[in-house]
Every structure is written in structure tokens, then in C-alpha cells.
C-alpha positions in Angstrom: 37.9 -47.2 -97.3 34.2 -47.9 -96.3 35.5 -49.2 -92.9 36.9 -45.6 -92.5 34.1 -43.5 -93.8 32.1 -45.7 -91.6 33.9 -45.1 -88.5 34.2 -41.1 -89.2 30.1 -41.5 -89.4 30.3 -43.5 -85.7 32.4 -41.0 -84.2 30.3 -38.2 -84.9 27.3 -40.0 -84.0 28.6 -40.9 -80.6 29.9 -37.6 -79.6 27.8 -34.7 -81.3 24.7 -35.8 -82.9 21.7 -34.3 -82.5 19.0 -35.5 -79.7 17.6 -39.2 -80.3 15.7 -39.1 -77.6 12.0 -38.5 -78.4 10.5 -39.2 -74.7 8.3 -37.2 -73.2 9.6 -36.7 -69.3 6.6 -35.0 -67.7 6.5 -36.9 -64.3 8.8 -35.0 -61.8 9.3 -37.6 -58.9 11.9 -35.9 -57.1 12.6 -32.4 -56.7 15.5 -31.6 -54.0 16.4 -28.2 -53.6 18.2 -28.5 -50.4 16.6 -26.2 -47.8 15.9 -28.8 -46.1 17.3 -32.2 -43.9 16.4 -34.7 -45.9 16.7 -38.8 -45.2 17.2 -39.7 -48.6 20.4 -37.9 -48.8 23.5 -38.3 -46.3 24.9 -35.6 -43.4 28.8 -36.2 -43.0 30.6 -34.7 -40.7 34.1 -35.5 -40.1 37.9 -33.9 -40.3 38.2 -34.3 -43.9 34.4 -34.8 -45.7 32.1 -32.6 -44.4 28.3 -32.9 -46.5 25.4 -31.3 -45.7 22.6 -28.8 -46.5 23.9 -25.4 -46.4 21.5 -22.2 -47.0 19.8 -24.1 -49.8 22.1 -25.9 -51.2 24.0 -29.1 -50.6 27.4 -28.2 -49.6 30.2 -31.3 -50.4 34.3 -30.6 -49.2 36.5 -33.3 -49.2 39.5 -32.7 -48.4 40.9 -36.3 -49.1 43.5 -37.3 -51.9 41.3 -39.6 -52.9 37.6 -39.2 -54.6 34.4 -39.4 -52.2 31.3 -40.5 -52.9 27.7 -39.8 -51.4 24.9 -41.7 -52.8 21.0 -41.0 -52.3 18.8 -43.6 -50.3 15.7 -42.7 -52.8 14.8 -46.3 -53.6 14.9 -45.8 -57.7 13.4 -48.3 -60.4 14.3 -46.2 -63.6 16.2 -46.9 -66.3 14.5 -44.8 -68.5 15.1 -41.0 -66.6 16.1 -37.3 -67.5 17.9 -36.1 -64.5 19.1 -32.1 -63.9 21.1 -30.7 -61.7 23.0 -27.1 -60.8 26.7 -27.1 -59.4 29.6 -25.0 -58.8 33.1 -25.1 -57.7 35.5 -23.8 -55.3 39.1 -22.8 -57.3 42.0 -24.3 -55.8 45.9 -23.7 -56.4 47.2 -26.9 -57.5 44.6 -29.3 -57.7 41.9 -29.5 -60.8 39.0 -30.3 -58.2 36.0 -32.0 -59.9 32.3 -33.3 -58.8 31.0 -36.3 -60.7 27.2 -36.8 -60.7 26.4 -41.3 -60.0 24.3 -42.6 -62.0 23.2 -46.7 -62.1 24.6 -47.1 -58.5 24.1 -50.7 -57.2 23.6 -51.1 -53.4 27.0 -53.2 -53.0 28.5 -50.8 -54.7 29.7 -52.9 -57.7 28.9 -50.8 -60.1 28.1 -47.2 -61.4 27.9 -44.6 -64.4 30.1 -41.5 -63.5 29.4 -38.4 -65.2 32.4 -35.7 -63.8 32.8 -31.8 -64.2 35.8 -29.8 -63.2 36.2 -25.8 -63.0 38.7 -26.1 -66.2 35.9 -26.0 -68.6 35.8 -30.1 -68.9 34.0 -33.3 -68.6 34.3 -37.1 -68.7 32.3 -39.7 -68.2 33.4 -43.3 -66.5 31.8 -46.2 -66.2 33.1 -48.0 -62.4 32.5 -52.0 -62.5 34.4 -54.0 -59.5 37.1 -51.6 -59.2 37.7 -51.3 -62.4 37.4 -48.1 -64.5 36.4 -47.7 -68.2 36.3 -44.1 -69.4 34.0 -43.7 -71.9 35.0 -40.2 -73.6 38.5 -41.7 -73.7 39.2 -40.0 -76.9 41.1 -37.0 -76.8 43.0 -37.7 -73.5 43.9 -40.9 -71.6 42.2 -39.7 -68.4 39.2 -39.1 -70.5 39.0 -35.4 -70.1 37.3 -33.5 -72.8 37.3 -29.9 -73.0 33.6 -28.2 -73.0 32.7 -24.7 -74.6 29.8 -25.3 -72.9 30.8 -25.3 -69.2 31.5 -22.4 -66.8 34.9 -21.8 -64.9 35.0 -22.2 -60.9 32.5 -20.4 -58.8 29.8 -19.9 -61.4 26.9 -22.4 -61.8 26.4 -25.0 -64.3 23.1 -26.6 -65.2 23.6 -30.3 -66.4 21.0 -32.3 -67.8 21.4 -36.4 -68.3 18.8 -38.1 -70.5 18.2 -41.8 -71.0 16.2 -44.4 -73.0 18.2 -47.2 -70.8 20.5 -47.8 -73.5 21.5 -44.1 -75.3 22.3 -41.3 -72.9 22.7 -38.0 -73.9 24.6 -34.8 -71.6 23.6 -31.4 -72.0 25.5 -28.7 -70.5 23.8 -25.5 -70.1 20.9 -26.1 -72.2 23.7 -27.6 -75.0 23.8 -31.2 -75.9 27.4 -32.0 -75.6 27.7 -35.5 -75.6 25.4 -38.8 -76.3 26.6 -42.5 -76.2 25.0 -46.3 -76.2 26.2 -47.4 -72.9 25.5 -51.2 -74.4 28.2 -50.3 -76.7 30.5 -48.5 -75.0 30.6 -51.0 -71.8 30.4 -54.0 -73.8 27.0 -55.4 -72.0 23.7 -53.7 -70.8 23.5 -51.8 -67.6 20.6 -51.8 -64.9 18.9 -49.3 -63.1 20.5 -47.9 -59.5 20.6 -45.0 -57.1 22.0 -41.7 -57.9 24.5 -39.4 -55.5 27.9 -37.5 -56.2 31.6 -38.0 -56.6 33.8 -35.3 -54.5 36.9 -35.1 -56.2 40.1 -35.1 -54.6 40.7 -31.7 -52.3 37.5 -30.6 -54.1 34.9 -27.8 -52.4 31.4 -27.8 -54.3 27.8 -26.6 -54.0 25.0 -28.5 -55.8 21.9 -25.7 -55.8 18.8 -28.4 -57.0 18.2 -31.8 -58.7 15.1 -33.1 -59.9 14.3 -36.5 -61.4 12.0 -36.5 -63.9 10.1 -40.4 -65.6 8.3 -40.7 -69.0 4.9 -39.9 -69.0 4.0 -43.8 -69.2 5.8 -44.8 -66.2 3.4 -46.1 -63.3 6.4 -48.0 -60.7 7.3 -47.3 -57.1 7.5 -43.5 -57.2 4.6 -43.0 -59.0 3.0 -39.2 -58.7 -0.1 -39.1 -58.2 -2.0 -36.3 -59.3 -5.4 -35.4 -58.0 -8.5 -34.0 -60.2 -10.6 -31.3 -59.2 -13.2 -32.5 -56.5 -11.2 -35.7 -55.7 -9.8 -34.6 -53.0 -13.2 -33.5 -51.5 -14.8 -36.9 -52.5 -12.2 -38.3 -50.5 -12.8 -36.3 -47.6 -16.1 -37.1 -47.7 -15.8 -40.4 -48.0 -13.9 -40.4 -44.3 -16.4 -38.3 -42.4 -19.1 -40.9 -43.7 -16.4 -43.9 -42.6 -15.8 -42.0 -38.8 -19.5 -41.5 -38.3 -20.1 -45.4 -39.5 -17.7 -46.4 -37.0 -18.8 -44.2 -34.1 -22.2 -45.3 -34.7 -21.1 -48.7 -35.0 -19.3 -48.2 -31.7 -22.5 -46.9 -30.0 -24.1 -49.9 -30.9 -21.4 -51.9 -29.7 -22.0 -50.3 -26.2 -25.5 -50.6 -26.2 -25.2 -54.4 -26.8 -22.5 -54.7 -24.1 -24.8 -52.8 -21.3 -27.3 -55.8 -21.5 
């Protein structure tokens, strides 16, 4: 009996609790709205994937029977993140299309947290480790599929929001938590950090409209902002018109010597 009350308590703990997450993500170090070319995320152009930005947005069609996946180059050292993002999706006939947003992606590829979204109003959430698949909201379905209030239908936006301490992630759909989980439990061992991108799904048509990457106010790695006070950036300014006139004079002197 208390191995069953116990379990009940688990189960909504792992799927519908309320935010554990007390982390203050203030530091916004990227911001990608998609007007632009970027380098840090891929142009493909072929018969059946074609990826690129598309009137401020990123526009992803694959038109494979087989999933597709576009990863950033942004060289990240998080663990600890809140990531947001906007999609939509193109309705099809027969197919349930889907986009999946990668999180955790090592460079050979052996690993990854997958956090999909189709235009049926549902979600799932896999965890990919040398070509094998876990599903991690393998409860109500054995393809993992769980069915969201919170999600819009095909061709309207949704607003997705994935928080982290490293070890508890949490989903939030449209300003709703939907779904939290301890990836140490769930996968069985701990998970590292790794780059983010997409998963086209099968036949699948889908515009992402922004994503920004946000750190804890304490983190101080590689990506770093950093944030200028008033006057600093006249100090430094001034600092190189006194370092140029230094040098030129130093340079004069250098030709005076050598005319000798």
C-alpha cells in the first residue's frame, strides 16, 4: 500500500507539479529572430529539405519519410538554461507532421534530448542515445504522445518555453507549465551540456518565428554578455585616442632616429 501511494505521489510530481525551478535567467545570450543569414544556423537547399530564413522567420519543409534534423553551430557550455521559442505548422492530409526542438546535442551526434510538437494538440519528449530511443512521457501511449490543452492546432503559433537546473527540466506551453521531469531519473544516468537545433518531422512544413537562450544571472562562461555602464564606453574610447597618438608619436620618433 505505501509503495502505491508513493508512486501516485511520483507520478504527479513528474508530470504536473508546480515549478521547482527557482533560477533567476536574466542573461539573454542569444536572441535569433531570423531576418537575417546567420552562420550559426544551417541554409539547406535540396529536392526534399529545404531550410532557410524566410521573411523573418526560419522556414523548415522536409519532405522525407524520415525525420530531419538541423542543429545550431553556437558553441554552447550550458547546462543550466531557459530556452523559448515560437512555431507553427503546415496541416497535411495523412500525415501528423511534427517539429521537435534538440536539446543536449553532442557534436558526433551520439546523443540528444528531443522535445516534439505536432498540429494535433500533442507533445512528447525523447531522449536519442546511439540510435536508440527512450521516450520519456511514455505513459499514456507507446509512441509517447500526450495530448496538450495547452497547444494550438496547425497554422497558429505556439510559444514553448524549456527550463533547466541540469538535472529537472520543466515545459511550458503557452505560458502553461505542462510537463517537468529529472532527466537523471528518467535516462538512468546524468546528461551533459550540447548544441541546440530542430527535428523536421516526416512530410512536415514548419515556421519557427524567434528563439532566445537565456543563462542564470551567475553564469560568467564562453558566451558571457557583457554589459557596459554609463561612461565606460567613452573611457574606452578615450583610452584609444591616447594609445593612437602614443603610437604616432612614438612612430615620429622612430623616424627621427632613423634619419640620423
Amino acid at each position: 500500500m505505501k509503495r502505491y501511494l508513493y508512486f501516485l505521489f511520483f507520478l504527479v510530481y513528474f508530470s504536473f507539479s508546480q515549478s521547482k525551478i527557482d533560477i533567476n535567467f536574466n542573461q539573454s545570450l542569444v536572441k535569433e529572430n531570423f531576418d537575417t543569414v546567420s552562420l550559426e544556423w544551417p541554409i539547406v537547399l535540396s529536392d526534399e529539405i529545404f531550410v532557410s530564413p524566410d521573411e523573418g522567420e526560419y522556414f523548415l519543409s522536409n519532405k522525407k519519410n524520415s525525420d530531419y534534423a538541423i542543429i545550431s553551430t553556437w558553441n554552447n557550455d550550458l547546462l543550466t538554461f531557459q530556452l523559448e521559442f515560437s512555431f507553427k505548422l503546415a496541416p497535411r492530409e495523412i500525415e501528423k507532421p511534427y517539429l521537435g526542438l534538440v536539446t543536449n546535442s553532442k557534436d558526433d551526434g551520439s546523443e540528444a534530448l528531443i522535445f516534439d510538437f505536432d498540429g494535433a494538440k500533442r507533445y512528447r519528449i525523447r531522449h536519442y542515445n546511439n540510435g536508440k530511443i527512450k521516450i520519456i512521457t511514455k505513459k499514456n501511449s507507446k509512441d509517447g504522445w500526450k495530448k496538450s490543452d495547452n497547444l494550438n492546432r496547425y497554422e497558429e503559433f505556439n510559444n514553448v518555453i524549456i527550463k533547466t537546473n541540469g538535472r529537472l527540466y520543466e515545459v511550458y506551453i503557452n505560458s502553461e507549465l505542462e510537463f517537468s521531469f529529472d532527466v537523471n531519473y528518467a535516462i538512468k544516468k546524468n546528461i551533459s551540456e550540447g548544441k541546440f537545433g530542430f527535428i523536421i518531422g516526416p512530410n512536415t512544413i514548419s515556421r519557427v518565428n524567434y528563439m532566445q537562450i537565456l543563462a542564470d544571472e551567475n553564469y560568467n562562461g564562453i558566451n558571457k554578455t557583457i554589459t557596459l555602464k554609463k561612461g565606460d564606453l567613452d573611457e574606452i574610447l578615450n583610452q584609444k585616442n591616447k594609445m593612437s597618438i602614443q603610437i604616432d608619436s612614438l612612430l615620429m620618433e622612430n623616424k627621427k632616429i632613423s634619419l640620423l
